[in-house]
N, CA, C and O atoms as CSV, one atom per row, in Angstrom:
chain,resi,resn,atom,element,x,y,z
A,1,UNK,N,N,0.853,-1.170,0.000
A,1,UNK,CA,C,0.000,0.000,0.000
A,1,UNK,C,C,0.897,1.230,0.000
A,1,UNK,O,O,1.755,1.349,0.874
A,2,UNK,N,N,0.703,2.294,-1.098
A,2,UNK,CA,C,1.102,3.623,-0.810
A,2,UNK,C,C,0.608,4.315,-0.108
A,2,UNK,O,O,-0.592,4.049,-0.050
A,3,UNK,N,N,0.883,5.122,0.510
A,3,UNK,CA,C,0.714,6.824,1.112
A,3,UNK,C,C,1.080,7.905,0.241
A,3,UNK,O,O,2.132,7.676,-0.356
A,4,UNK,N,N,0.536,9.030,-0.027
A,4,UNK,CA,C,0.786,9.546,-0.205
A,4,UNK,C,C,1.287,10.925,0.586
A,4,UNK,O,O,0.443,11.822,0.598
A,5,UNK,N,N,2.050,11.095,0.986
A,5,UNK,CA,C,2.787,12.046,2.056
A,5,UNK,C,C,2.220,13.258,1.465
A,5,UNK,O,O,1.965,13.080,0.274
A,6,UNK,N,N,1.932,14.445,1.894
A,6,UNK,CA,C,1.669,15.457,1.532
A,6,UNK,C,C,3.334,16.256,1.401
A,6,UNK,O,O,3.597,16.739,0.300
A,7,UNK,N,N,3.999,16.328,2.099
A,7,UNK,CA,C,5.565,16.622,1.846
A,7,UNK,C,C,6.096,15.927,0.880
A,7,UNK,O,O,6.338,16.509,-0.178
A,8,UNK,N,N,6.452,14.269,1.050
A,8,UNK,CA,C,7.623,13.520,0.318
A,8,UNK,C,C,7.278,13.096,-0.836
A,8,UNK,O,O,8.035,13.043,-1.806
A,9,UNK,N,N,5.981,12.725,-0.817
A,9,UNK,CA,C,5.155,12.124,-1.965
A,9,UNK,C,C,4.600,10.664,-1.447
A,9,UNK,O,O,4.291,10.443,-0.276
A,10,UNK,N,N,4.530,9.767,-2.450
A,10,UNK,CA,C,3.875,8.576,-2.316
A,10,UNK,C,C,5.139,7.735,-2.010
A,10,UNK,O,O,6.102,7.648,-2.772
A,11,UNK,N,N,4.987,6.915,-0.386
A,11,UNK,CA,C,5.700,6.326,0.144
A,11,UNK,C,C,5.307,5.343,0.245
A,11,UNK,O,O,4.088,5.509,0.217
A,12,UNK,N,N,5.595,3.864,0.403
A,12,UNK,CA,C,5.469,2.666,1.205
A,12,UNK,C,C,5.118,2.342,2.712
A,12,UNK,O,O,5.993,2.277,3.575
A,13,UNK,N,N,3.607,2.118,2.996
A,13,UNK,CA,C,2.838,2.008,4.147
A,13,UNK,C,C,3.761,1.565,5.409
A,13,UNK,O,O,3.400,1.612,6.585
A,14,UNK,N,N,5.298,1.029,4.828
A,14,UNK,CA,C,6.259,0.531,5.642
A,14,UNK,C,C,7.116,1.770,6.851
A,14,UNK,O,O,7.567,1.735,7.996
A,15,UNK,N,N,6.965,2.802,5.708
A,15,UNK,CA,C,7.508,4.050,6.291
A,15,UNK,C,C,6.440,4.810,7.252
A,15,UNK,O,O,6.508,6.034,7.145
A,16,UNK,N,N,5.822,4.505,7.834
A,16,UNK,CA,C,4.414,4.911,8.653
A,16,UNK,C,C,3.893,4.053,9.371
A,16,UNK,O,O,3.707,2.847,9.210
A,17,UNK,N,N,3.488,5.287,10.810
A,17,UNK,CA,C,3.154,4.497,12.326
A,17,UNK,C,C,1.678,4.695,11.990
A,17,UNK,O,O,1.330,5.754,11.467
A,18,UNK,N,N,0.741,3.680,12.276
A,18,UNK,CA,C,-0.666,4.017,12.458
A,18,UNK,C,C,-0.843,4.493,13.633
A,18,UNK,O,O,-0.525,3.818,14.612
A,19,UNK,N,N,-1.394,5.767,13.764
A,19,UNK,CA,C,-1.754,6.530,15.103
A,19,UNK,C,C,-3.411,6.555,15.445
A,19,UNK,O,O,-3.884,7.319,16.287
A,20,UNK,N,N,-4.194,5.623,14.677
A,20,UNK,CA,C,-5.677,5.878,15.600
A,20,UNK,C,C,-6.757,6.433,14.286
A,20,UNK,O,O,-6.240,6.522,13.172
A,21,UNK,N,N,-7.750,6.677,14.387
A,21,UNK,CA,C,-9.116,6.840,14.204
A,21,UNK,C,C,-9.094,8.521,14.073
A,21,UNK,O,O,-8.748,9.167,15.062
A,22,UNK,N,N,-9.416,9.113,13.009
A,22,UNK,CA,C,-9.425,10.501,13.249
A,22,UNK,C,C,-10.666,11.240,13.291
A,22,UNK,O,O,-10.784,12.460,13.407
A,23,UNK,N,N,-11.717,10.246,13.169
A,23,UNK,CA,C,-12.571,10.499,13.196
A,23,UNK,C,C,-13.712,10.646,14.887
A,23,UNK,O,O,-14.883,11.026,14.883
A,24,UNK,N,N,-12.890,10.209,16.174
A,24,UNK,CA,C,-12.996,10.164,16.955
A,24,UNK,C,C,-13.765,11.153,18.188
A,24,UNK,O,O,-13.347,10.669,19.239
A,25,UNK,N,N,-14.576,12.167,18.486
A,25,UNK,CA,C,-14.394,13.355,19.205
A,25,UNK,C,C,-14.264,13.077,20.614
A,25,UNK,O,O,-14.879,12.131,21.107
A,26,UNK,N,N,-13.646,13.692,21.185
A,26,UNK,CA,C,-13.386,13.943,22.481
A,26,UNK,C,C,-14.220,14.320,23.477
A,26,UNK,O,O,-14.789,15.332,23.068
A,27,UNK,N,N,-14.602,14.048,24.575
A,27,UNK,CA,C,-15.581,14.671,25.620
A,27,UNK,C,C,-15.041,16.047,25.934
A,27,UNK,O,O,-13.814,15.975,25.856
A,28,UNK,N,N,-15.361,17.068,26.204
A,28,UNK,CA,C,-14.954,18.454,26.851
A,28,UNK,C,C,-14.187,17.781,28.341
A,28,UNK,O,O,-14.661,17.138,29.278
A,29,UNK,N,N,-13.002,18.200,28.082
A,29,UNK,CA,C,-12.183,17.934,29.847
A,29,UNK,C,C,-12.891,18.120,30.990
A,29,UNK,O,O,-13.061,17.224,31.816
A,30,UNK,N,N,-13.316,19.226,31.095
A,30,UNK,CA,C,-13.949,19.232,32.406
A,30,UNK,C,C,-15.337,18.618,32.425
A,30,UNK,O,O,-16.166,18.845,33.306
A,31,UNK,N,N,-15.557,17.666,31.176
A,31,UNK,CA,C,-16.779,16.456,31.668
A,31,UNK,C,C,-16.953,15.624,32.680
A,31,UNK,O,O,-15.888,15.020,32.809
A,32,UNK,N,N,-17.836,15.207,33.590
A,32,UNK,CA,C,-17.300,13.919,34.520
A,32,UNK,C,C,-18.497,13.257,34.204
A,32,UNK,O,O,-19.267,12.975,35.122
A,33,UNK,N,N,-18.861,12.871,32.654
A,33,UNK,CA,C,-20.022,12.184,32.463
A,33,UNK,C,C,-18.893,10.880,32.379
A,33,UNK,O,O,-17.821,10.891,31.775
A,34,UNK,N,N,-19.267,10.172,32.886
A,34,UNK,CA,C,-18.593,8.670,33.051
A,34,UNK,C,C,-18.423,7.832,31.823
A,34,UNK,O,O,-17.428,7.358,31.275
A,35,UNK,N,N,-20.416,7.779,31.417
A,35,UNK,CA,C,-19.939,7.123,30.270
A,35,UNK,C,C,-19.618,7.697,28.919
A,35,UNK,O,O,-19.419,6.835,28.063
A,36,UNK,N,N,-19.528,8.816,28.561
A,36,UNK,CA,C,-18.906,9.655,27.116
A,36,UNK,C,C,-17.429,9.459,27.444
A,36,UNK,O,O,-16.725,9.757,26.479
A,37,UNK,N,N,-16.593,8.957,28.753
A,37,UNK,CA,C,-15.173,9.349,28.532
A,37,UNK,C,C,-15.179,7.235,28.492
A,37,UNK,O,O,-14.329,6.566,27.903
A,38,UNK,N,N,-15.941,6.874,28.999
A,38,UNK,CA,C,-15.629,5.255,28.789
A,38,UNK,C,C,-15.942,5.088,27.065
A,38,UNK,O,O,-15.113,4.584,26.307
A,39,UNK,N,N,-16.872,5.448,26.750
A,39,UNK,CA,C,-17.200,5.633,25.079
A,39,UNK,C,C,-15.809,5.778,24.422
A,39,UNK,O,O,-15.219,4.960,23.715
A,40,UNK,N,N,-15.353,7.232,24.893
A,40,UNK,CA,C,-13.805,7.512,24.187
A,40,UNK,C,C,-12.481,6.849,24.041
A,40,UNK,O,O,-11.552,6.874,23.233
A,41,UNK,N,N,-12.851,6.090,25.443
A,41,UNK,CA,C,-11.357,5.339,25.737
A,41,UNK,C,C,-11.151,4.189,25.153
A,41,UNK,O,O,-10.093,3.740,24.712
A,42,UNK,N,N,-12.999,3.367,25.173
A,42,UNK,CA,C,-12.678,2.119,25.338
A,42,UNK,C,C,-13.253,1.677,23.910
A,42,UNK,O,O,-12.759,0.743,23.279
A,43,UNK,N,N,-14.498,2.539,23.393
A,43,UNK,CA,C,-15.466,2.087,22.210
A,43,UNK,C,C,-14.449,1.766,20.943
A,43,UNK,O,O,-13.311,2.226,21.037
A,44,UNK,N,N,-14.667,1.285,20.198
A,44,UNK,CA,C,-13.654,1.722,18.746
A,44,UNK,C,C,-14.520,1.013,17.895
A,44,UNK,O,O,-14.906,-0.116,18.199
A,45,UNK,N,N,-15.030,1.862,16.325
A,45,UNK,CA,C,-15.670,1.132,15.882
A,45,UNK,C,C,-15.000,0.153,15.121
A,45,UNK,O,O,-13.916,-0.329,15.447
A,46,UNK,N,N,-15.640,-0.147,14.102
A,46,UNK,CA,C,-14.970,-0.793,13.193
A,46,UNK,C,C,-15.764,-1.048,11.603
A,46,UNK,O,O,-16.438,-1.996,11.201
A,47,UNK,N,N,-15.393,0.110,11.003
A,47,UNK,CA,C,-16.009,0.959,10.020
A,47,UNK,C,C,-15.547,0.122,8.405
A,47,UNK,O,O,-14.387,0.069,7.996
A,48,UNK,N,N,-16.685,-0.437,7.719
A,48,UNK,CA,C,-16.017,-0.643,6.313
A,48,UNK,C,C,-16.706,-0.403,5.258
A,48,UNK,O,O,-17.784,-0.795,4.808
A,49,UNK,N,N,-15.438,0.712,4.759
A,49,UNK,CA,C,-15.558,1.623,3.683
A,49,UNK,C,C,-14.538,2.201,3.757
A,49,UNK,O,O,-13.524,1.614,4.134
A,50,UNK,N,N,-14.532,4.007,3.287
A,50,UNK,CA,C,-13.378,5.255,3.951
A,50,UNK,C,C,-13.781,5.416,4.770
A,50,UNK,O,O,-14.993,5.443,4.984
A,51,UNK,N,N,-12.832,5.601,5.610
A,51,UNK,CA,C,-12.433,5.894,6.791
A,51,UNK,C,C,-11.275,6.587,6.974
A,51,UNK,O,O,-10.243,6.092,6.523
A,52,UNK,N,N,-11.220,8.010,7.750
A,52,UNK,CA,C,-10.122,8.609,8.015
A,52,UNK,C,C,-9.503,8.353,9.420
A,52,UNK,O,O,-10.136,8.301,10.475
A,53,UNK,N,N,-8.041,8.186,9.246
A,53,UNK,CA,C,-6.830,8.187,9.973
A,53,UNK,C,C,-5.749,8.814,10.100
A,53,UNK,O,O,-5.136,9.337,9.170
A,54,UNK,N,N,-5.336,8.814,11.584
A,54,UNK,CA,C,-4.021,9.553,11.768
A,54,UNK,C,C,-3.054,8.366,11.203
A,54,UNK,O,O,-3.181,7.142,11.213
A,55,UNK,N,N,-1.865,9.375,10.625
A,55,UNK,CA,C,-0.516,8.157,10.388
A,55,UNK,C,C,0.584,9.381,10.595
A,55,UNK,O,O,0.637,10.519,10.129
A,56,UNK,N,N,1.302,8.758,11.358
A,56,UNK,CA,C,2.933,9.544,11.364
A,56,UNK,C,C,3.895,8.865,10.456
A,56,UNK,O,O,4.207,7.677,10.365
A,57,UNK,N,N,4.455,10.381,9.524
A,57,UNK,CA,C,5.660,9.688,8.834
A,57,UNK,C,C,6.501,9.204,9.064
A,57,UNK,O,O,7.444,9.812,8.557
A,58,UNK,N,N,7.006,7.844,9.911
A,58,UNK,CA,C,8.323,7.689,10.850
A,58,UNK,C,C,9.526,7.741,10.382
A,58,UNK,O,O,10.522,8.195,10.945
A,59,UNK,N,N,9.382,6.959,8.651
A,59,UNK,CA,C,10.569,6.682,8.068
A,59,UNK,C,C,10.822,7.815,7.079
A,59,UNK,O,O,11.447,7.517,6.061
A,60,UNK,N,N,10.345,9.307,7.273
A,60,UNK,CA,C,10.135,10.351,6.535
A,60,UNK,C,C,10.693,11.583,6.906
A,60,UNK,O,O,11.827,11.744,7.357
A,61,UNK,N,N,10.100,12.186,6.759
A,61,UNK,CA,C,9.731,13.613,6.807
A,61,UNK,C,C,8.874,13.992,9.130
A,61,UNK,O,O,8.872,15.015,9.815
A,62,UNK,N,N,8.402,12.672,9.395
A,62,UNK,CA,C,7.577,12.911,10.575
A,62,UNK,C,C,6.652,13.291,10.699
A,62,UNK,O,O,6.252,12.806,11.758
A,63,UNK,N,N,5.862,13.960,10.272
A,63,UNK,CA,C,4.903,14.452,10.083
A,63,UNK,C,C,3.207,13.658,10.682
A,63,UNK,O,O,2.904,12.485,10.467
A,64,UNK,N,N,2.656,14.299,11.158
A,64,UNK,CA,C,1.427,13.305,11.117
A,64,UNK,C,C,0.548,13.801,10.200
A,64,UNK,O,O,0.341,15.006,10.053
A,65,UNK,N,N,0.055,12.993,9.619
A,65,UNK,CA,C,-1.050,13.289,8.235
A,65,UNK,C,C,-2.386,12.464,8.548
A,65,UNK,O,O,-2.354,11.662,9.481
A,66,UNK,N,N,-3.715,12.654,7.704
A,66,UNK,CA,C,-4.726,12.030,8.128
A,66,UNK,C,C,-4.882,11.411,7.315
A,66,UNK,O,O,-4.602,12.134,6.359
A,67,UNK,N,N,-5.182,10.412,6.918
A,67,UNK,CA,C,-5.327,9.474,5.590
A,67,UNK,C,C,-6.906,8.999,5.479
A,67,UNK,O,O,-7.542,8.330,6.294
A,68,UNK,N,N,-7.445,9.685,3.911
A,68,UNK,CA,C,-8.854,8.697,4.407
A,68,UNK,C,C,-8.472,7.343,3.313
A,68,UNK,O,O,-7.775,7.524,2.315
A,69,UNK,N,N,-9.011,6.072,3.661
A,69,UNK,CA,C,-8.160,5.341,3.131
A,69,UNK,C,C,-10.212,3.987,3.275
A,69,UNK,O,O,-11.019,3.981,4.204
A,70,UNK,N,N,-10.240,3.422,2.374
A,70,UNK,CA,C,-10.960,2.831,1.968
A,70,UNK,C,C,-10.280,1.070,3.152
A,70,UNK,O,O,-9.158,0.608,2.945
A,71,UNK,N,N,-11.232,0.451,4.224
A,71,UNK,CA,C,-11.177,-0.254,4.670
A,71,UNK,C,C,-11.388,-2.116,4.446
A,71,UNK,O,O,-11.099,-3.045,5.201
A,72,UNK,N,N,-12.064,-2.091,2.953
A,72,UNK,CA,C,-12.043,-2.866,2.176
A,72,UNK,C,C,-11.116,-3.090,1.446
A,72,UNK,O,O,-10.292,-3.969,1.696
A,73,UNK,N,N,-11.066,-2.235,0.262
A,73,UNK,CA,C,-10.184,-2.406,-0.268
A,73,UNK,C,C,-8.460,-1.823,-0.059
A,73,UNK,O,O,-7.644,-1.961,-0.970
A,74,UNK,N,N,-8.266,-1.470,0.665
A,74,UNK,CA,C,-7.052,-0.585,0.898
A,74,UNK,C,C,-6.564,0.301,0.398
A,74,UNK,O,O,-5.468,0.798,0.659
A,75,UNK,N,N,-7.664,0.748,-0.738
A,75,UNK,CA,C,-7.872,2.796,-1.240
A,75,UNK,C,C,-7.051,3.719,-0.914
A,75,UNK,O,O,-6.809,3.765,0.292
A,76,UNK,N,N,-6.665,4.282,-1.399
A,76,UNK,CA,C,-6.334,5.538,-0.516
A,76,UNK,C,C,-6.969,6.731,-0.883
A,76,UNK,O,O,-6.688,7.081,-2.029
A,77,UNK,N,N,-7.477,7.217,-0.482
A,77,UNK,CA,C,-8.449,8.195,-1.436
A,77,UNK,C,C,-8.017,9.637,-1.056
A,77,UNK,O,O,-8.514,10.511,-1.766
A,78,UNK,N,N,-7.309,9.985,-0.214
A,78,UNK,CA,C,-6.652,11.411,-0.298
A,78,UNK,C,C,-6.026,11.368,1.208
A,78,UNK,O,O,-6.254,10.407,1.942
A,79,UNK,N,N,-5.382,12.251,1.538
A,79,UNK,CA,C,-4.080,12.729,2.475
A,79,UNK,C,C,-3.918,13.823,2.368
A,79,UNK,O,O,-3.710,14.354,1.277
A,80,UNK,N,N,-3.989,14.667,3.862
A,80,UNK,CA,C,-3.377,15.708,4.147
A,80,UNK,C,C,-2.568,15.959,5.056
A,80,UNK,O,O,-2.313,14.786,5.327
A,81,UNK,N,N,-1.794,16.681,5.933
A,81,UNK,CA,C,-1.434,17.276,6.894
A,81,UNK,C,C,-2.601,17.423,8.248
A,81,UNK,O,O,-3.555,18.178,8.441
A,82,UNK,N,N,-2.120,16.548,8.864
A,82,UNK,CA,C,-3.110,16.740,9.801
A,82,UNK,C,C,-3.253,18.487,10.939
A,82,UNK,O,O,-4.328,18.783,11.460
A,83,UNK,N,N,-2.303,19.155,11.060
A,83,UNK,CA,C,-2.240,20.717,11.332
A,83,UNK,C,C,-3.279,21.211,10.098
A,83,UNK,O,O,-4.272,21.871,10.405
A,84,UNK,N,N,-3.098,20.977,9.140
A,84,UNK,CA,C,-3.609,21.671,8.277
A,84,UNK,C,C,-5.693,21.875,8.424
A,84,UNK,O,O,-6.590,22.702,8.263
A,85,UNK,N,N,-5.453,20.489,8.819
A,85,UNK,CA,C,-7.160,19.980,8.249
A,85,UNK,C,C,-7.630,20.847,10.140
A,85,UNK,O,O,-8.701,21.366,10.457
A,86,UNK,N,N,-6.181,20.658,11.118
A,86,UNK,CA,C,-7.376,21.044,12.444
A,86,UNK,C,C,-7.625,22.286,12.359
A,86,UNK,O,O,-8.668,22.650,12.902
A,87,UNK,N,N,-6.451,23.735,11.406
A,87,UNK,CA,C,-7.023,24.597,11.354
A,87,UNK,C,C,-8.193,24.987,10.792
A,87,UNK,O,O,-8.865,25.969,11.109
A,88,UNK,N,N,-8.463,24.018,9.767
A,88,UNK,CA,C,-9.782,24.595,8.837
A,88,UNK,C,C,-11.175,24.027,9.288
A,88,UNK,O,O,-12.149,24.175,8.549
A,89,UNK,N,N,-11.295,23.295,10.649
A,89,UNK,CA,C,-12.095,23.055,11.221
A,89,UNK,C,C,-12.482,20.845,10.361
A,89,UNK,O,O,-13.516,20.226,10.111
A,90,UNK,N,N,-11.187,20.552,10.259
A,90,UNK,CA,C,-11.701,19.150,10.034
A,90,UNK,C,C,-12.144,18.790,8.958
A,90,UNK,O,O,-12.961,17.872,8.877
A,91,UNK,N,N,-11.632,19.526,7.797
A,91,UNK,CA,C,-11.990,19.162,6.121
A,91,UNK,C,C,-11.391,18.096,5.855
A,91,UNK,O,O,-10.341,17.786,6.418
A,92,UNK,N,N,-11.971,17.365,4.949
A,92,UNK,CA,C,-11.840,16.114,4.370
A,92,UNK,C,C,-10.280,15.933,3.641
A,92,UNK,O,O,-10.072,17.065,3.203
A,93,UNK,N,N,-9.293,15.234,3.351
A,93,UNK,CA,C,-8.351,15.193,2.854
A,93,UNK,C,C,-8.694,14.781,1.443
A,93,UNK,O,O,-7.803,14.644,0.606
């Protein structure tokens, strides 16, 4: 499987840490609803289709990027910079 790095270009899935679900939201910190932070910690779905993800470039550049990446077939259907997408409020790669 390629990546396409938004810096290096299209790399080998070898050069990259899977970091998680980016599609995930967070409870507000000062929540103490019990179960929205057990939801967060513990739930994980398990989604098939695209699906977006964090990946760090390890063998790269470093970078963490979001990958939406097709769960069937192993797609890659676009990549960005993950800084990039949190300033613009979470646009699609």
């Amino acid at each position: 499987m390629l990546i396409p790095c938004p810096h290096c270009g299209p790399r080998d899935v070898q050069e990259f840490s899977y970091q998680g679900d980016a599609t995930r939201k967070r409870p507000d910190p000062a929540s103490t609803d019990v179960h929205a932070w057990h939801a967060y910690v513990y739930d994980r779905p398990n989604p098939a289709g695209p699906h977006r993800e964090y990946w760090q470039h390890i063998g790269g550049c470093r970078a963490h990027i979001v990958v939406e990446r097709d769960t069937l077939s192993h797609e890659v259907l676009g990549a960005a910079f993950a800084s990039d997408l949190s300033n613009q409020g979470g646009t699609r790669p």
